[in-house]
mmCIF file of the C-alpha atoms, coordinates in Angstrom:
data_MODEL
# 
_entry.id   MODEL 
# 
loop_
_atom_site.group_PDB 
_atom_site.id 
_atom_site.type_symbol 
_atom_site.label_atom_id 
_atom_site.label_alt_id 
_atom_site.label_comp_id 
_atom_site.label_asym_id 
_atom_site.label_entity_id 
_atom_site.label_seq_id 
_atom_site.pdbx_PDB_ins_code 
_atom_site.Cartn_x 
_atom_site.Cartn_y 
_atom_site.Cartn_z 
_atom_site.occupancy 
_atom_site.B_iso_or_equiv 
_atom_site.pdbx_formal_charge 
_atom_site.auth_seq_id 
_atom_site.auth_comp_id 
_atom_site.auth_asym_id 
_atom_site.auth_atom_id 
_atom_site.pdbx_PDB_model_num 
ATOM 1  C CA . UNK A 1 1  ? 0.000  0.000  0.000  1.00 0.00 ? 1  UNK A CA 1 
ATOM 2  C CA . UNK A 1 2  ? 2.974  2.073  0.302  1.00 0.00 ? 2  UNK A CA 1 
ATOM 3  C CA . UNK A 1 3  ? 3.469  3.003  -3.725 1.00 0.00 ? 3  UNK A CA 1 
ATOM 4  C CA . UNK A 1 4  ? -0.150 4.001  -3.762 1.00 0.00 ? 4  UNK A CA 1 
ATOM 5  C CA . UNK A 1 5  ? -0.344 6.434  -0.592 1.00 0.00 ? 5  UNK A CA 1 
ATOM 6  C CA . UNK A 1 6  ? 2.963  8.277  -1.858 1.00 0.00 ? 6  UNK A CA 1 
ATOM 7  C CA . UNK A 1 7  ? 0.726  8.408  -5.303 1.00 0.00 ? 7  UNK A CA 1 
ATOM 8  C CA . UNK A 1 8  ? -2.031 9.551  -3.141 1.00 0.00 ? 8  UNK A CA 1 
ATOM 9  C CA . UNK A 1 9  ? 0.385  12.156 -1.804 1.00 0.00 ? 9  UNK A CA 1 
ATOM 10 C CA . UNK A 1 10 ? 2.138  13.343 -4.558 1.00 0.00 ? 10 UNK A CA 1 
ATOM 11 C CA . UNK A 1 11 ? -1.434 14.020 -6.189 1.00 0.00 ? 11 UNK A CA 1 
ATOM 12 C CA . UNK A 1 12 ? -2.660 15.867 -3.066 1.00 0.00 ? 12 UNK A CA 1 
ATOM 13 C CA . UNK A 1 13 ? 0.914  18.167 -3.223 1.00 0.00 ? 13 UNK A CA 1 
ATOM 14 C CA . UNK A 1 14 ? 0.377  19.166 -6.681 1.00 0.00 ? 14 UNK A CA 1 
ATOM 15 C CA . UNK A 1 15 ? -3.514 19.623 -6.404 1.00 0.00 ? 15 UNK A CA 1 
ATOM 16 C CA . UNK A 1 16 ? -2.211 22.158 -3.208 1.00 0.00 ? 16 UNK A CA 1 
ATOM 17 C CA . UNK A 1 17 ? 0.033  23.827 -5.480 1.00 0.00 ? 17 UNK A CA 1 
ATOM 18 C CA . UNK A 1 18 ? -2.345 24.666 -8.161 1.00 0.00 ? 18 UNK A CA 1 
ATOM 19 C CA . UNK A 1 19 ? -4.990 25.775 -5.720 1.00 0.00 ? 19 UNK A CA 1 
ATOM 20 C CA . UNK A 1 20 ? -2.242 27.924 -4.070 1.00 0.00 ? 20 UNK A CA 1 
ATOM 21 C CA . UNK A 1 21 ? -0.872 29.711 -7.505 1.00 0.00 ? 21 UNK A CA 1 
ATOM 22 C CA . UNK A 1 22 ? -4.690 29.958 -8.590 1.00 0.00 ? 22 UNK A CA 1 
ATOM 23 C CA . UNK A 1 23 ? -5.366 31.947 -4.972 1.00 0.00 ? 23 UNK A CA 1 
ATOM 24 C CA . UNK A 1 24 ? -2.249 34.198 -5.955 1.00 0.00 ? 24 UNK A CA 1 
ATOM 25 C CA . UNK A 1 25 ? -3.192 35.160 -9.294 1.00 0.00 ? 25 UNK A CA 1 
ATOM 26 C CA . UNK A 1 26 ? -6.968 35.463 -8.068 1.00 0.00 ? 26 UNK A CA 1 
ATOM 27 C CA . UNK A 1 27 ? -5.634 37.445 -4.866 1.00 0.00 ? 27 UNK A CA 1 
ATOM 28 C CA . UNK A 1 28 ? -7.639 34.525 -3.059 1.00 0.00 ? 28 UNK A CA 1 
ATOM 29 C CA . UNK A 1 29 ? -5.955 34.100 0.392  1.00 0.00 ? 29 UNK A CA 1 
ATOM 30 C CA . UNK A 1 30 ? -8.154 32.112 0.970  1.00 0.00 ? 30 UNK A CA 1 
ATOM 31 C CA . UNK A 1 31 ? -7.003 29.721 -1.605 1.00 0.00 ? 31 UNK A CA 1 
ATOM 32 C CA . UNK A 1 32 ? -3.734 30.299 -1.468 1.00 0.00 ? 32 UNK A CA 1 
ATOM 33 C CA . UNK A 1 33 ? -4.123 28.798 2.374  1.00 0.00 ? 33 UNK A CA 1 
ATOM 34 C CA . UNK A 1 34 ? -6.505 26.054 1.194  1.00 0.00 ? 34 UNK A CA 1 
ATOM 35 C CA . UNK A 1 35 ? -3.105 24.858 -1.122 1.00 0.00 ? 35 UNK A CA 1 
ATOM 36 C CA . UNK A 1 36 ? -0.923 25.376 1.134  1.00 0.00 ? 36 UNK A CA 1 
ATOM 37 C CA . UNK A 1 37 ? -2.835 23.589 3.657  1.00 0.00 ? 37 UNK A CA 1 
ATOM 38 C CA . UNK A 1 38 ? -3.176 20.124 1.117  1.00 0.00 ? 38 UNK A CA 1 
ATOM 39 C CA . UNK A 1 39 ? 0.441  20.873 0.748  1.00 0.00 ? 39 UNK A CA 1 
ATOM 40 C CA . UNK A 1 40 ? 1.559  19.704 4.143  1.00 0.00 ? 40 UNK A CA 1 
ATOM 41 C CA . UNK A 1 41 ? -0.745 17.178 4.434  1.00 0.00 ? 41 UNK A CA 1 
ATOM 42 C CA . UNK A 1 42 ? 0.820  15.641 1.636  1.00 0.00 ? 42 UNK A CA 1 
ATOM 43 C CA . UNK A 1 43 ? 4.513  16.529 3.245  1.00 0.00 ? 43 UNK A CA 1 
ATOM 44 C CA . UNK A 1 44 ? 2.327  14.846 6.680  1.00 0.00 ? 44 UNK A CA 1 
ATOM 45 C CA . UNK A 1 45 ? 1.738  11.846 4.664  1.00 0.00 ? 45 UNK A CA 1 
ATOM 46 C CA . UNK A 1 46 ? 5.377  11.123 2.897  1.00 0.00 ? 46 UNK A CA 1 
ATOM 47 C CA . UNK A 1 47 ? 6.489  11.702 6.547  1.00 0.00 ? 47 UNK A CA 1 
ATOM 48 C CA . UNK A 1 48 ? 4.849  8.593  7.398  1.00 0.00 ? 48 UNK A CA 1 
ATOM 49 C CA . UNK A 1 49 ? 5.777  6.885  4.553  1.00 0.00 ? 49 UNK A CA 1 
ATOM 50 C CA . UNK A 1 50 ? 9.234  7.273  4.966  1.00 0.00 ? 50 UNK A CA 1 
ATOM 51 C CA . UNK A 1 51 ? 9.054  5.958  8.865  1.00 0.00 ? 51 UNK A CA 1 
ATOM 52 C CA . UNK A 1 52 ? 7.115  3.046  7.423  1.00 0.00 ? 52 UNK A CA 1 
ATOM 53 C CA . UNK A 1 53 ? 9.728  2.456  5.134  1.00 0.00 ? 53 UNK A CA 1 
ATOM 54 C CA . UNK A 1 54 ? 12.477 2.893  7.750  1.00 0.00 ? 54 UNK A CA 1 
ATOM 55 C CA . UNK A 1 55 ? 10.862 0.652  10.113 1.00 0.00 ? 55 UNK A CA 1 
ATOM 56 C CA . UNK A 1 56 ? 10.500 -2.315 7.560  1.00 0.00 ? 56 UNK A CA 1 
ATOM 57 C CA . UNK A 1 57 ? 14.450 -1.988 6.842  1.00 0.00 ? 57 UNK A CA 1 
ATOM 58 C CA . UNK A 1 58 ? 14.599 -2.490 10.443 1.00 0.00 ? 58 UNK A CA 1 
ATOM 59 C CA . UNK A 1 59 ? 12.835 -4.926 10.940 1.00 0.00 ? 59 UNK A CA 1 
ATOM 60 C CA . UNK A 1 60 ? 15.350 -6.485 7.495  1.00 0.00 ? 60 UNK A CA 1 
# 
């Protein structure tokens, strides 16, 4: 499940950083938070990925 959350993530990061250049050329703050906000739950999520990932070489 790991290959698709990063997918899930990656999507999610790019998806915040249209939103977020939309909000600046708008002059939507509002927006531009809205991105920025998907942004770091997409940093949030390749966080955990990369502790899963540790953990299984660990456990290797």
């Amino acid at each position: 499940m790991g290959i698709q959350d990063r997918a899930e993530a990656t999507a999610k990061n790019v998806e915040g950083k249209m939103q977020d250049a939309a909000g600046r050329a708008t002059g939507s703050t509002s927006d531009q938070m809205k991105g920025k906000a998907k942004q770091g739950e997409a940093k949030a999520k390749h966080a955990k990925e990369d502790v899963k990932d540790q953990a299984k070489k660990a456990i290797d």
